[in-house]
N, C-alpha and C positions, 0 to 999 in steps of 0.2 A: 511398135509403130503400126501394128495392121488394126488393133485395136484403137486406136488412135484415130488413123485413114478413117474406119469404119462410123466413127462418133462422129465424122467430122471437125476434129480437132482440131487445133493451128498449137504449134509448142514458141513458146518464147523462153527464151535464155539468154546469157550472155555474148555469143556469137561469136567469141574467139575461137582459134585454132587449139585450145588447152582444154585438161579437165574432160567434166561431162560433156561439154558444150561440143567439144572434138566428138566424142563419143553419138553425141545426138547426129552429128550431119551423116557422120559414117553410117547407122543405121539407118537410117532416114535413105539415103544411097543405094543400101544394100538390099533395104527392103523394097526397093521399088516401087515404094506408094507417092501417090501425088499430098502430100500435107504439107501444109505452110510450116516453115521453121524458120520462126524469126528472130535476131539476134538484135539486142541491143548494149548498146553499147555508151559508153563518155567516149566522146570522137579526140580527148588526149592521149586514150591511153591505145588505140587501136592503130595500127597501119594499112591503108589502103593499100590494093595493088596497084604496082608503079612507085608506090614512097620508098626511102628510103629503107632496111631492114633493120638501121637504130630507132626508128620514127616510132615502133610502139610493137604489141601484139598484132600478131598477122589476125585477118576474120574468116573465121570456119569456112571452105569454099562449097561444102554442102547444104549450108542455111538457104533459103530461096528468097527472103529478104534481110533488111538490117536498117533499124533504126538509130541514127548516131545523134547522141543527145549532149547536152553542151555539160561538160568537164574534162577535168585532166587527172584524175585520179581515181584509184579502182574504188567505187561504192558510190561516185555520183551519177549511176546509173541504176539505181536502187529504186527510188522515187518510180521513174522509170517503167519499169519492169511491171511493176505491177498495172499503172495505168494503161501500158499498149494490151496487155492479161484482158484486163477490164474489158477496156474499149472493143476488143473483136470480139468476147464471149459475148457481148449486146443483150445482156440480162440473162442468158443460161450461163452456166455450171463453167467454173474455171476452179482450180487446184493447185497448189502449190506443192510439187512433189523435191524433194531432198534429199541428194545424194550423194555420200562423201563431202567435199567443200570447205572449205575454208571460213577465213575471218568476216568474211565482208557476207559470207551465208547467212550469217546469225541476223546481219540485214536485214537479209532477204526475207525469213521469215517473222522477226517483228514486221515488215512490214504486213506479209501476207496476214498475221496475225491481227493486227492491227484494222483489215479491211475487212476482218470474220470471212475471209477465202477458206475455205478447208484447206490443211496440210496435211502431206503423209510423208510420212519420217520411214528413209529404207533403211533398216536396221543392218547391219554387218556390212554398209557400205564404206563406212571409215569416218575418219573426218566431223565436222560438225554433225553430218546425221546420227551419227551415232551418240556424239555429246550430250545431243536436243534427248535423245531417246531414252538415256539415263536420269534425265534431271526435267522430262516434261511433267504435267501438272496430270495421272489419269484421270481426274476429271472433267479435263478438256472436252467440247464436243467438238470442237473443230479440227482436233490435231486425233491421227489414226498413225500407225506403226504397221510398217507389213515387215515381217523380218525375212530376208531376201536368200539366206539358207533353208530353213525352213519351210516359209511357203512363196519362194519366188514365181512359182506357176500361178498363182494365185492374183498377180500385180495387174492383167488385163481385167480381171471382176471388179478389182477393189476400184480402179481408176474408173471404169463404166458405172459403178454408181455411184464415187463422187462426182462424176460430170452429171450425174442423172438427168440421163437420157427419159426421150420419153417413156415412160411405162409401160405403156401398150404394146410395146415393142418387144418379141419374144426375146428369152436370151439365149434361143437357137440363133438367133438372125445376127448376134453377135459377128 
């Protein structure tokens, strides 16, 4: 997150109370940086505060905003994801980072694949990232692997120069 903060990043995700998505607000909280975290969502499958607790998935109460996009099932907010990505990096550096996740991940990254986004696959996170990381193509240039036993100290570098920042910018000032 401070790496992040630093780049002036914004993260988007899914924005429910599950998974990494949980994982993001709580840091995002913990670390006490001002960075947008924003969640989007198919406004079928989510629950607003005040609804019902059958009405859907609760939405992460750490995200600072939330986009609710027209569906009722988990992956029509796919599309999604990537265009809100887009639209706030405003021609710099967006990524598409992967960790652990499910069915509707593999999505997530044809999409990103799809928009030639860089992706980085966290290795020993579980889940699809690890599936992707077994059976990706190494001669991808867009898709990178940081394995998160190994060199998880390493996930603030790797992320600073997929976003590539400007250059001139020491990486004391990191």
């Amino acid at each position: 997150m401070p790496v992040l903060s630093r780049l002036g990043a914004a993260v988007v995700d899914g924005g429910t109370d599950a998974g990494i998505m949980a994982v993001m607000g709580q840091a995002r909280r913990a670390a006490g940086v001002d960075l947008p975290l924003i969640g989007v969502a198919a406004r079928g499958t989510v629950r607003l505060p005040g609804e019902p607790a059958d009405r859907g998935t609760a939405l992460e109460p750490g995200h600072t905003h939330f986009v609710l996009v027209p569906g009722n099932r988990w992956g029509d907010e796919v599309p999604w994801l990537g265009a809100v990505a887009d639209l706030l990096a405003n021609g710099r550096g967006a990524v598409t980072m992967v960790t652990g996740g499910g069915r509707i991940t593999e999505r997530d990254v044809a999409a990103s694949l799809a928009a030639n986004r860089p992706t980085l696959l966290l290795a020993g996170s579980g889940g699809t990232a690890d599936a992707l990381v077994n059976r990706r193509n190494p001669q991808s240039q867009i898709v990178s692997v940081l394995d998160l036993e190994r060199d998880g100290e390493q996930l603030g570098e790797r992320l600073w120069a997929l976003l590539r920042p400007d250059p001139r910018v020491e990486p004391a000032a990191r």
